[in-house]
C-alpha positions as CSV (number, residue, x, y, z in Angstrom):
1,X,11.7,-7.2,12.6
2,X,12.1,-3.6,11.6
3,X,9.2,-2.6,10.2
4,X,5.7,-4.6,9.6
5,X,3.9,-5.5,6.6
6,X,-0.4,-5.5,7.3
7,X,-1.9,-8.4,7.4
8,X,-2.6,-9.8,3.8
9,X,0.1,-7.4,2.0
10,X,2.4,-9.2,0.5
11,X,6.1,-8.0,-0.4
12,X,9.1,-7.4,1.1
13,X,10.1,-6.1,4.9
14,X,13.5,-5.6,6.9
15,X,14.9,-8.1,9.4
16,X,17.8,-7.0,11.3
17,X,20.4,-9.5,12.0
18,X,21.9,-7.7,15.7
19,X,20.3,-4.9,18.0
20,X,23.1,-2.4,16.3
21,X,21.8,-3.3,12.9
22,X,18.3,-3.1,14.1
23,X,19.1,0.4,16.0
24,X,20.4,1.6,12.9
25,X,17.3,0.3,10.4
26,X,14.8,1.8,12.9
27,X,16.8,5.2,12.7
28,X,16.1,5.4,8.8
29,X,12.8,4.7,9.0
30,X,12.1,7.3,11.5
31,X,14.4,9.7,9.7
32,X,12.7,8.7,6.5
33,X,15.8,7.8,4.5
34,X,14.3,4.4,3.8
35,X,12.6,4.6,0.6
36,X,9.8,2.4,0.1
37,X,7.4,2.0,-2.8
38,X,4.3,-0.2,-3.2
39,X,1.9,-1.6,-6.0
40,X,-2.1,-1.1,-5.6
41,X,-5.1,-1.8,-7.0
42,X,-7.8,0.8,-5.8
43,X,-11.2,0.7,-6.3
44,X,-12.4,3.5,-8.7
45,X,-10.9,5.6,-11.5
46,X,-8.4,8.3,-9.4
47,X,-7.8,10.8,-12.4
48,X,-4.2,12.1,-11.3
49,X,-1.4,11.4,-9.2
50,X,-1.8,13.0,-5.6
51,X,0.1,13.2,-2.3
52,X,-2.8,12.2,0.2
53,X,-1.0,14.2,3.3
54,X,-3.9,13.4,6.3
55,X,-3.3,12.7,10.0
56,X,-4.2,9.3,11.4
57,X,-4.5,7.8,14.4
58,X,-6.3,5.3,16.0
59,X,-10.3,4.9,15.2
60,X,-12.2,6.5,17.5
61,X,-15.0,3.5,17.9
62,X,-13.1,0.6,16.7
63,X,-9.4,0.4,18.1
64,X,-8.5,-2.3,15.9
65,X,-8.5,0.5,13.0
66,X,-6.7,3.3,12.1
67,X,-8.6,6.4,10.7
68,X,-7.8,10.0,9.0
69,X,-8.5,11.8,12.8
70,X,-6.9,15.1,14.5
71,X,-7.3,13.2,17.8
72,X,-4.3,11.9,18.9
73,X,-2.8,11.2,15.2
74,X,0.1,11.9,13.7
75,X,1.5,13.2,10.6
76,X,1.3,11.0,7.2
77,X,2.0,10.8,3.3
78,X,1.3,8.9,0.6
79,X,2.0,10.1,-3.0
80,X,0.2,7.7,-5.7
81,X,1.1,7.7,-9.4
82,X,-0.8,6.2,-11.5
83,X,0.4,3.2,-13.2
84,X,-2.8,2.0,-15.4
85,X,-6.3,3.4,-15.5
86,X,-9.5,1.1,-16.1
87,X,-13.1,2.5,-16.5
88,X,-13.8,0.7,-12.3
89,X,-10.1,0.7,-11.2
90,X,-6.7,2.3,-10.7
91,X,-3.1,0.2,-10.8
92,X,-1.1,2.5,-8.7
93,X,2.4,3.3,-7.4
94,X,2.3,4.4,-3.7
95,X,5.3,5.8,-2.4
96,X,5.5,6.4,1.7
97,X,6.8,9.4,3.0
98,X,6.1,8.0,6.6
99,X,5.5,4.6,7.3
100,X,2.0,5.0,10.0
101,X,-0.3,1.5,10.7
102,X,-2.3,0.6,7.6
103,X,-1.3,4.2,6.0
104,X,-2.0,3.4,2.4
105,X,-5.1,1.5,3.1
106,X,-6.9,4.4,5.6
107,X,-5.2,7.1,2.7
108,X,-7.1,5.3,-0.2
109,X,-10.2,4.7,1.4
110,X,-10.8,7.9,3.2
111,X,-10.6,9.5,-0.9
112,X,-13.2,6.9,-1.7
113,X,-11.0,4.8,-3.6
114,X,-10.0,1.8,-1.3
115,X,-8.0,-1.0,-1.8
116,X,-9.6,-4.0,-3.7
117,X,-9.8,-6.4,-1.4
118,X,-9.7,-4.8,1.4
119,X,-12.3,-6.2,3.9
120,X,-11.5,-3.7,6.6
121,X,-11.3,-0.5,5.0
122,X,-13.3,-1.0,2.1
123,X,-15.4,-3.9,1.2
124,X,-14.9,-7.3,-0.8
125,X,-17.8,-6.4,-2.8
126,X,-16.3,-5.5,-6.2
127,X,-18.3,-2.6,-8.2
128,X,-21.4,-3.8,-10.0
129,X,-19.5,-3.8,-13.9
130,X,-16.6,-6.0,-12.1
131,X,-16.4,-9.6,-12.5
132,X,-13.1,-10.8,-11.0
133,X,-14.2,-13.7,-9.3
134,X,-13.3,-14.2,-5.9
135,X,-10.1,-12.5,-4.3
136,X,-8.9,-15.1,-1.8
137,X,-5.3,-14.1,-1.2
138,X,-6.2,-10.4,0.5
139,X,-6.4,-6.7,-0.6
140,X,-4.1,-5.6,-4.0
141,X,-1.3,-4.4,-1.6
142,X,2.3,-4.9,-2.6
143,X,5.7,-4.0,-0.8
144,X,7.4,-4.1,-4.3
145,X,10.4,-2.2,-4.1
146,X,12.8,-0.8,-0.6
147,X,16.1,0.7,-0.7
148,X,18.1,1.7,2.6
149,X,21.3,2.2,3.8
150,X,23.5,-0.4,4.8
151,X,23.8,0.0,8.4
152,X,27.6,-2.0,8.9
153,X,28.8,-0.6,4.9
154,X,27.2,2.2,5.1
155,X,26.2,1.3,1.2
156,X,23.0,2.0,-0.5
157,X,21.1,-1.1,-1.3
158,X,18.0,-1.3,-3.6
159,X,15.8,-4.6,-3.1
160,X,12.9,-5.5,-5.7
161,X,10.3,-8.0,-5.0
162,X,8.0,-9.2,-8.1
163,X,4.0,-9.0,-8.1
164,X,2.7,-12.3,-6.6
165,X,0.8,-14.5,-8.7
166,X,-2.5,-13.3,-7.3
167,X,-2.0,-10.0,-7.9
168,X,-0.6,-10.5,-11.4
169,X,-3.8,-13.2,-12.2
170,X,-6.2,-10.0,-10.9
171,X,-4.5,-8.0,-13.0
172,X,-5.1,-10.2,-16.2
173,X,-8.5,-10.2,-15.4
174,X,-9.1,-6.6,-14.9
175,X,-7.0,-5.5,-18.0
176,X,-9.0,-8.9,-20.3
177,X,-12.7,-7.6,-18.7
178,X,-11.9,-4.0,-18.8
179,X,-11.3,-3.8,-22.3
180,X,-14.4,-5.9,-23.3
181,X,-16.5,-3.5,-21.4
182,X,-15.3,-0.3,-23.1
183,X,-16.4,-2.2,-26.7
């Protein structure tokens, strides 16, 4: 494996088939030539797109966390676009610059706006004018698009991965319930 997915995110990740292709892979990523782009749903209206740009590092209290810290962290980015707006919710793009442990998730929440769904960073209580019904597959996290460089052809290669049908079912949802409650 070349890179991890967190727990409950669902989408696409890099296997290397030999340590030279694996040597290689890992060598992108660190060199951030891989390119990797996700699909969100956060909780709250985020007004514009951003690039969240905070150090984290390991939770000072809890070490099974990650957190926005100065202690011991390192560098990370996130730039989100917004793909859809609701009055309770943002559909977003999320694009890494670097690739740190639940980077997307500690980004969103430490703005206020975590992931929906996400029982560690945020809370699978859904705000009050939200009625979703249960999320059972995991936060709205999706490794939906990765390009890198071939590492035996040297080629480009581009790799999509469609929404899965949780995600796309949550998405009906919020778009049918978000529209009656602006009427």
């Amino acid at each position: 494996i070349v890179h991890r997915l967190d727990k409950d995110t669902s989408g696409l990740m890099v296997a290397a088939k030999n340590d030279l292709a694996h040597l290689c892979l890992a060598e992108q990523i660190k060199a951030h030539q891989v390119s990797r782009i996700y699909e969100a749903i956060a909780i709250g209206k985020i007004d514009e797109d951003r690039t969240l740009s905070y150090p984290i590092g390991r939770h000072p209290t809890d070490r099974k966390r990650m957190a926005v810290t100065d202690r011991n962290a390192k560098p990370a980015v996130t730039h989100i676009h917004i793909l859809e707006q609701f009055p309770s919710l943002t559909y977003l793009c999320c694009v890494l610059e670097t690739g740190r442990t639940h980077q997307i998730r500690v980004h969103l929440a430490h703005i206020g706006h975590p992931l929906l769904g996400d029982a560690v960073y945020g809370s699978l209580k859904l705000p009050m004018n939200v009625k979703y019904g249960r999320l059972t597959a995991g936060q709205c996290l999706h490794a939906g698009k990765l390009s890198l460089t071939h590492p035996r052809t040297g080629k480009r290669m581009e790799f999509t991965c469609e929404l899965p049908d949780y995600f796309k079912q949550v998405l009906e949802l919020i778009r049918h319930n978000e529209s009656n409650s602006e009427r």
